[in-house]
C-alpha positions in Angstrom: 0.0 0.0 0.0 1.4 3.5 -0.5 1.1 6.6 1.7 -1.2 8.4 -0.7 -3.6 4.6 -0.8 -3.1 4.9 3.1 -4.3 8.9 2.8 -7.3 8.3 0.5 -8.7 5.4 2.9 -8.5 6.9 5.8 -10.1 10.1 4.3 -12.9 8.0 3.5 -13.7 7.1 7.1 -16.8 9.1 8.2 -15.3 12.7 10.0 -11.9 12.1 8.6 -10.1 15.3 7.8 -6.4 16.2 7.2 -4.2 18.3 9.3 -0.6 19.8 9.3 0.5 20.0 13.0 4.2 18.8 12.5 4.9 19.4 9.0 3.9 20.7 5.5 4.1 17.6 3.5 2.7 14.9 5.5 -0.9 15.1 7.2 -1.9 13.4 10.5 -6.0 12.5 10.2 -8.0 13.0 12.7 -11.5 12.1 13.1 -14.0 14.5 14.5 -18.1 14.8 14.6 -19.4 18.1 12.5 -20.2 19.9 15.9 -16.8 19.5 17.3 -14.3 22.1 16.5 -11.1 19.7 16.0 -10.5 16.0 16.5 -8.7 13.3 17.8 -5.6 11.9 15.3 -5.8 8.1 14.5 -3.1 8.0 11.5 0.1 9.6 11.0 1.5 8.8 7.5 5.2 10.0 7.3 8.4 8.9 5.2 11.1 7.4 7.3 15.1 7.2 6.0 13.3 6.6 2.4 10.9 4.4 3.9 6.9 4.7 3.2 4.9 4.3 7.2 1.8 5.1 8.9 1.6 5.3 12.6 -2.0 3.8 13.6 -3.7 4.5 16.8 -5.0 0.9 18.3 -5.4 -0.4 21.9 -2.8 -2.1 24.0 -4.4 -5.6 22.7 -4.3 -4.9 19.6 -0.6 -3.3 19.6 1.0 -6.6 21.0 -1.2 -9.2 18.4 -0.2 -7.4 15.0 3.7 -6.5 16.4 3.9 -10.4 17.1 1.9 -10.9 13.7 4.3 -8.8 11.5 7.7 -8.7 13.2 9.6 -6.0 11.8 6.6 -5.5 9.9 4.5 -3.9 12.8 6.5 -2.0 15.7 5.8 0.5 18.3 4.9 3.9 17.4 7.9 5.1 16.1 7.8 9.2 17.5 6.0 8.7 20.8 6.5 8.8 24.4 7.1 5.9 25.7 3.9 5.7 28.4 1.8 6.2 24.4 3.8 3.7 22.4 0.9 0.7 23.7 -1.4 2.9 22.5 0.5 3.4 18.6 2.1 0.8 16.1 4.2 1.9 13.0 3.5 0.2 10.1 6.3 -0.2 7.2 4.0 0.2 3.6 7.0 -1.1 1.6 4.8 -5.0 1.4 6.0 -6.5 5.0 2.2 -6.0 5.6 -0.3 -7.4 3.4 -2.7 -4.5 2.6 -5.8 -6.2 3.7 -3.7 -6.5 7.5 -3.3 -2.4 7.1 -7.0 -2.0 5.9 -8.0 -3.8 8.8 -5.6 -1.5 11.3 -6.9 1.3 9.7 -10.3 0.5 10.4 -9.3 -0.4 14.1 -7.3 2.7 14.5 -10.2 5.0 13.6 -13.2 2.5 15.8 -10.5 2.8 18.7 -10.4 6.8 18.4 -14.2 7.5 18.5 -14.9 4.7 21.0 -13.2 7.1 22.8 -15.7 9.7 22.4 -18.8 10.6 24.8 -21.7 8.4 23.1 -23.6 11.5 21.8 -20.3 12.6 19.6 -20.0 8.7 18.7 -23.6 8.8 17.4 -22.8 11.9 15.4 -20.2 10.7 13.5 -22.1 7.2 13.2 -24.6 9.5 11.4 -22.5 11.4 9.2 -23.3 10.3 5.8 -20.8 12.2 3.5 -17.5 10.5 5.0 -14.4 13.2 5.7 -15.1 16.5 6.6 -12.0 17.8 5.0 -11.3 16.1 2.2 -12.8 18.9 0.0 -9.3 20.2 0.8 -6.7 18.0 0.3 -4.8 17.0 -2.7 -3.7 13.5 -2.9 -1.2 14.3 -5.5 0.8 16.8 -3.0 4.5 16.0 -2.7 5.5 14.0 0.1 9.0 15.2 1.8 10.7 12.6 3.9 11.5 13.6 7.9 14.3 11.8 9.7 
């Protein structure tokens, strides 16, 4: 999978939008209900020494099942603290995955963030029928710089 396949999924996801918190050239996505003002990030696409990867949001359980799954395939989030890294795998796009596995991450990463939410917000965005509030403006042929 690349990082613009990994981009376009997740921007299909219902509340999905793009932001630039860290860098021009690679979003994070968050997820957020249309009454919130900003939302919660559940993937973190990046470039890494050349390499394509997406850091997923996912819970302790899940962390520990794909890591053993995918060795060197799956690891802890790559750029967080070390009290967040159950909480975030990095996952190398270059085919140590099969895309089907990061679909299904993907999905996981994006339940795990609005489980999070107050049930009210998690019934918005269950609602929500146009999926991505931002993608209106994003271009998925934009550039990609790689960081580290």
């Amino acid at each position: 999978m690349t990082l613009d396949g990994v981009i376009a999924y997740c921007m299909q996801k219902p509340g999905a939008y793009p932001d630039y918190p860290f860098t021009p050239f690679f979003p994070v996505l968050r997820v957020k209900a249309p009454s919130q003002t900003k939302g919660r990030i559940f993937a973190q696409p990046f470039i890494l020494r050349g390499e394509p990867k997406v850091t997923l949001n996912c819970t302790p359980a899940s962390a520990a099942y794909y890591r053993e799954k995918y060795p060197g395939g799956v690891t802890r989030g790559w750029h967080c603290p070390p009290m967040q890294q159950l909480h975030f795998n990095t996952v190398d796009l270059g085919g140590a995955v099969p895309d089907a596995a990061i679909i299904e991450m993907m999905d996981h990463a994006w339940e795990t963030v609005v489980k999070k939410y107050p049930k009210y917000i998690q019934n918005e965005l269950r609602a929500v029928d146009s999926p991505g509030c931002g993608a209106e403006h994003f271009d998925i042929e934009d550039k990609h710089e790689p960081i580290g």
